[in-house]
C-alpha positions as CSV (number, residue, x, y, z in Angstrom):
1,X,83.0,106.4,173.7
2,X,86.2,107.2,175.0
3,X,88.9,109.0,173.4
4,X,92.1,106.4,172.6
5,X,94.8,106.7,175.3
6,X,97.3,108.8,174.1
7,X,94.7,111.3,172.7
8,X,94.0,111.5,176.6
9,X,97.5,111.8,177.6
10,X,98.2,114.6,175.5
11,X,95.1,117.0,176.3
12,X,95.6,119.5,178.6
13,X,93.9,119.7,181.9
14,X,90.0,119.9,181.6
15,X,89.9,119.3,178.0
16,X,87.8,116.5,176.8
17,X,87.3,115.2,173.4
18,X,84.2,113.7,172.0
19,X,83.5,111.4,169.3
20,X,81.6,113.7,166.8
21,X,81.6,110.9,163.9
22,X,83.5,107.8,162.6
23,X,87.0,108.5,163.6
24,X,87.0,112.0,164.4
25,X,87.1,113.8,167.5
26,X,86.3,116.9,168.6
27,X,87.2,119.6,171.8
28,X,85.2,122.2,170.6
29,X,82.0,123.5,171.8
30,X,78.9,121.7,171.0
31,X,77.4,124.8,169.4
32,X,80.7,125.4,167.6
33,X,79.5,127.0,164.1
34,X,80.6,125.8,160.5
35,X,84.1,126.9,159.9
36,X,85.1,128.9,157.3
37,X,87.0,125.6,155.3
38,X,83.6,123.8,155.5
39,X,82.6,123.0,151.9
40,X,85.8,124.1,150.4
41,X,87.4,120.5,150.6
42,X,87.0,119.6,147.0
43,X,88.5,123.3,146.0
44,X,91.3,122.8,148.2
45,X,92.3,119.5,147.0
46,X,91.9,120.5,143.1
47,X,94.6,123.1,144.0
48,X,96.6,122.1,146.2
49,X,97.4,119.0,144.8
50,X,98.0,120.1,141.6
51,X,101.4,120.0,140.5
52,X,100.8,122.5,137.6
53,X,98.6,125.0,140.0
54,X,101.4,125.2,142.6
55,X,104.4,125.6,139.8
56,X,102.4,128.5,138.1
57,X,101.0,129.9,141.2
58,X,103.3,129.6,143.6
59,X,106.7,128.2,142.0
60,X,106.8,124.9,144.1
61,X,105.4,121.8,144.7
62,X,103.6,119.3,146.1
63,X,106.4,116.9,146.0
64,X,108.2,119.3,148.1
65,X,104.8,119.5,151.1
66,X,105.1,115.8,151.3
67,X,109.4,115.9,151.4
68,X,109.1,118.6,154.0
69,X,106.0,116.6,155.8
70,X,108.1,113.1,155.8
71,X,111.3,115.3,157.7
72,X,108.7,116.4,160.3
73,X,107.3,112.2,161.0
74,X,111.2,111.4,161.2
75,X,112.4,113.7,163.6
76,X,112.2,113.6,166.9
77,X,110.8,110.8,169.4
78,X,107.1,111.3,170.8
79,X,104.1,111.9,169.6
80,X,103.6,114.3,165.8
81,X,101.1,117.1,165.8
82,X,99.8,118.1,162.4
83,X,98.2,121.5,163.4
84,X,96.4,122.7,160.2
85,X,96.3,119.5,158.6
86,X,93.4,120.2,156.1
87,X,92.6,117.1,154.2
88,X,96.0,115.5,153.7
89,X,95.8,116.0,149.6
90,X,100.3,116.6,150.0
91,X,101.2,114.4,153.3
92,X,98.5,111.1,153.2
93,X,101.3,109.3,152.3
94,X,103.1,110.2,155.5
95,X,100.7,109.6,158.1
96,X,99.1,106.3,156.7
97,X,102.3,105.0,157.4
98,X,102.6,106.5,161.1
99,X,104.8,104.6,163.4
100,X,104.3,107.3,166.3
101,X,101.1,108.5,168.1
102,X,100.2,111.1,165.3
103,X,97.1,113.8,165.9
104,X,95.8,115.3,162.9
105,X,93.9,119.2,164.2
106,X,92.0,121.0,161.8
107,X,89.3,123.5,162.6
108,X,87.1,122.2,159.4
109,X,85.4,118.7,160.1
110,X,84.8,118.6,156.1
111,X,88.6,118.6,155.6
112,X,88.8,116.3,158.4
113,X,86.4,114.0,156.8
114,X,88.2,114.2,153.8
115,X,92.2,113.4,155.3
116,X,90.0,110.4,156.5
117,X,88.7,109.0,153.6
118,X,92.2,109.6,152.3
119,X,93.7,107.7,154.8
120,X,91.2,104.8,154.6
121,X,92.4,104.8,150.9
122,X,95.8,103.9,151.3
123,X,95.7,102.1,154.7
124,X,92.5,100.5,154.6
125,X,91.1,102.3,157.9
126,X,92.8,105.5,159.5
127,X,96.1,103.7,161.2
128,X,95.7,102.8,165.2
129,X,98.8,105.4,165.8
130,X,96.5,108.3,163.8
131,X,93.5,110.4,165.3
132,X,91.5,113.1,163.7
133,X,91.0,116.4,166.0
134,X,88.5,119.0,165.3
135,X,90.3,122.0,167.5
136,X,91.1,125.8,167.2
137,X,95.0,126.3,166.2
138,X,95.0,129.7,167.9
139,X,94.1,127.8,171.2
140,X,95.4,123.9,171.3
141,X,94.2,122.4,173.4
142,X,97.2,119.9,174.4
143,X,99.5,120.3,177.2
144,X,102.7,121.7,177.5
145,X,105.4,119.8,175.9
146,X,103.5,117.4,174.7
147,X,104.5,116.5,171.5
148,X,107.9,115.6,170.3
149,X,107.7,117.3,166.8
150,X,105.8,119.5,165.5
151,X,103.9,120.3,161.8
152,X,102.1,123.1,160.4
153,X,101.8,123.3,157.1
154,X,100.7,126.5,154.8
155,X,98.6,128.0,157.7
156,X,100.9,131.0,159.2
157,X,100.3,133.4,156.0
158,X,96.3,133.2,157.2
159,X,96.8,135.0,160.4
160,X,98.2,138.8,161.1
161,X,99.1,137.7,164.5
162,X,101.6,135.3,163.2
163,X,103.6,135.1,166.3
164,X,100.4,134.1,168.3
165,X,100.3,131.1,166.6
166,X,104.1,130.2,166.7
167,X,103.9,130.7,170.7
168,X,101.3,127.9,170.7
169,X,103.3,125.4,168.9
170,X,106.2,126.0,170.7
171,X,103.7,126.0,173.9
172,X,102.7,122.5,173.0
173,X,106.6,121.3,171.6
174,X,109.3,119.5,174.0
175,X,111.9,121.8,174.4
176,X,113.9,119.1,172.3
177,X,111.2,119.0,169.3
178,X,111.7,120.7,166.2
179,X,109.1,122.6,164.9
180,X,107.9,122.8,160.8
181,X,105.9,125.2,159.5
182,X,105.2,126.5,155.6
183,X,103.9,130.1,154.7
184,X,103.0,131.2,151.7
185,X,105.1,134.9,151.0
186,X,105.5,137.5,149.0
187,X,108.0,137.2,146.6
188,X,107.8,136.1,143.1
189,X,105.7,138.3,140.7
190,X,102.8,136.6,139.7
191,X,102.7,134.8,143.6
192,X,102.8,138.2,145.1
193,X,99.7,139.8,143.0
194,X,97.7,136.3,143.8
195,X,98.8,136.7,148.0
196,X,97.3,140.6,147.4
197,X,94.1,139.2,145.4
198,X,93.5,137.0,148.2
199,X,94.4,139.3,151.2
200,X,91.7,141.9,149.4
201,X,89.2,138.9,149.3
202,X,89.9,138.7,153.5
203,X,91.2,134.7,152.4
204,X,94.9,135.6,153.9
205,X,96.2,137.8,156.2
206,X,98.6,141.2,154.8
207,X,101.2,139.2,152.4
208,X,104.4,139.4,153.9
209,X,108.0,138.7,152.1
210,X,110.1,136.3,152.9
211,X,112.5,138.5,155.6
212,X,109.8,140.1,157.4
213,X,108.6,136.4,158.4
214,X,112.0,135.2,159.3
215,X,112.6,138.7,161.4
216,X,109.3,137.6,163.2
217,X,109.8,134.5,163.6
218,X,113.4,134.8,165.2
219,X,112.2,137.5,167.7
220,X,111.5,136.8,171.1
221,X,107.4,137.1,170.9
222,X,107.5,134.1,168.9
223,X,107.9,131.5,171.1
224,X,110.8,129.6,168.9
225,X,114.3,129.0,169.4
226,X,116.5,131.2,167.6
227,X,117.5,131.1,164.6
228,X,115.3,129.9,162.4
229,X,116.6,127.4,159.7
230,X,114.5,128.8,156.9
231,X,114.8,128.4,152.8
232,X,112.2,129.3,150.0
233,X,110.9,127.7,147.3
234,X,109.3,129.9,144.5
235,X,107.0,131.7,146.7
236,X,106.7,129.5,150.1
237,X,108.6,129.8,152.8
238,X,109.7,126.1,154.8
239,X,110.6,126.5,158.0
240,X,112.0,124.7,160.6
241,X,112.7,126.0,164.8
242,X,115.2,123.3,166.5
243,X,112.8,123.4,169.3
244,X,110.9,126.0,171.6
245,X,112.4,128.6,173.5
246,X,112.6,127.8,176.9
């Protein structure tokens, strides 16, 4: 089977996907190894969607993931990447609703497999304008410019080379697209200690406050347009590029 269309249209030169099961694709190797994410699907969702879990961890919510997710389907014109969409616990809303060609990448095929079950819960089936991608965030493989916004939520405060992964969003963002990403930083008391916990358990990368990122972010290795409309909430960080640097 065939990829569907726009799928197609957005992949970058050479890159094929293959159905791997019921409505989700995959560009990765066909000796590609279980991810780190695999099994963890369950765990993920009893945290992250827990209201009470995010206001004592992490002083937010997930009211404001799916806020900040809806902003990202509403801007721009073109197709929506999700990159790091894990298995939709905050944002299902959002995307079962898609009225734009919408590709949901995650490296995990269990938290793929669950953002589709998720999806056939509120829509019925995974929406015609939505397609499942099992593909590496540190390499996309989509063309350049190929999407006209741009979401990544709570995945940069995983990665030391943060920058490496804004210069491949802005690689794959219209000059025009706005870019929205979340990060997890180090800030409030009891959110800091957790971010150290987890960095010593080699689940994050080194916890970095809240004007460290922004510095990054802003400077010229990271592929975004300067500067960076950023605000934080308890201890995450939303963040929003008004499109790639050119």
């Amino acid at each position: 089977m065939t990829a569907p269309n726009f799928l197609e249209d957005l992949l970058a030169a050479g890159r094929t996907a293959r159905l791997i099961e019921d409505g989700i694709w995959s560009v990765m190797p066909t000796d590609t190894v279980s991810q780190p994410y695999d099994g963890r699907a369950r765990l993920y969702d009893h945290l992250i969607g827990s209201r009470i879990y995010n206001h004592l961890a992490w002083g937010t919510s997930p009211a404001s993931y799916t806020a900040f997710a809806a902003e990202a389907a509403n801007s721009g014109t073109g197709p929506l990447l999700d990159a790091g969409c894990g298995t939709l616990v905050s944002t299902a809303s959002v995307h079962a609703v898609a009225r734009r060609p919408t590709v949901l990448v995650d490296l995990s095929t269990d938290m793929l497999r669950a953002a589709r079950g998720r999806l056939v819960k509120l829509a019925g089936r995974v929406p015609d304008q939505v397609v499942l991608v099992q593909a590496d965030l540190t390499a996309l493989p989509f063309r350049d410019q190929a999407f006209g916004s741009v979401l990544c939520p709570g995945m940069l405060h995983l990665f030391e080379d943060v920058e490496a992964i804004t210069r491949q969003l802005a690689r794959v963002a219209d000059p025009a697209a706005s870019i929205f990403a979340t990060s997890l930083v180090a800030e409030r008391w009891l959110g800091k200690r957790y971010l150290v916990a987890l960095y010593r358990a080699g689940e994050v990368a080194r916890p970095r406050q809240f004007t460290e990122l922004t510095s990054r972010l802003n400077g010229a290795g990271s592929g975004l347009q300067p500067p960076i409309d950023a605000r934080i909430e308890g201890s995450m960080a939303f963040l929003k590029a008004q499109g790639a640097r050119v």
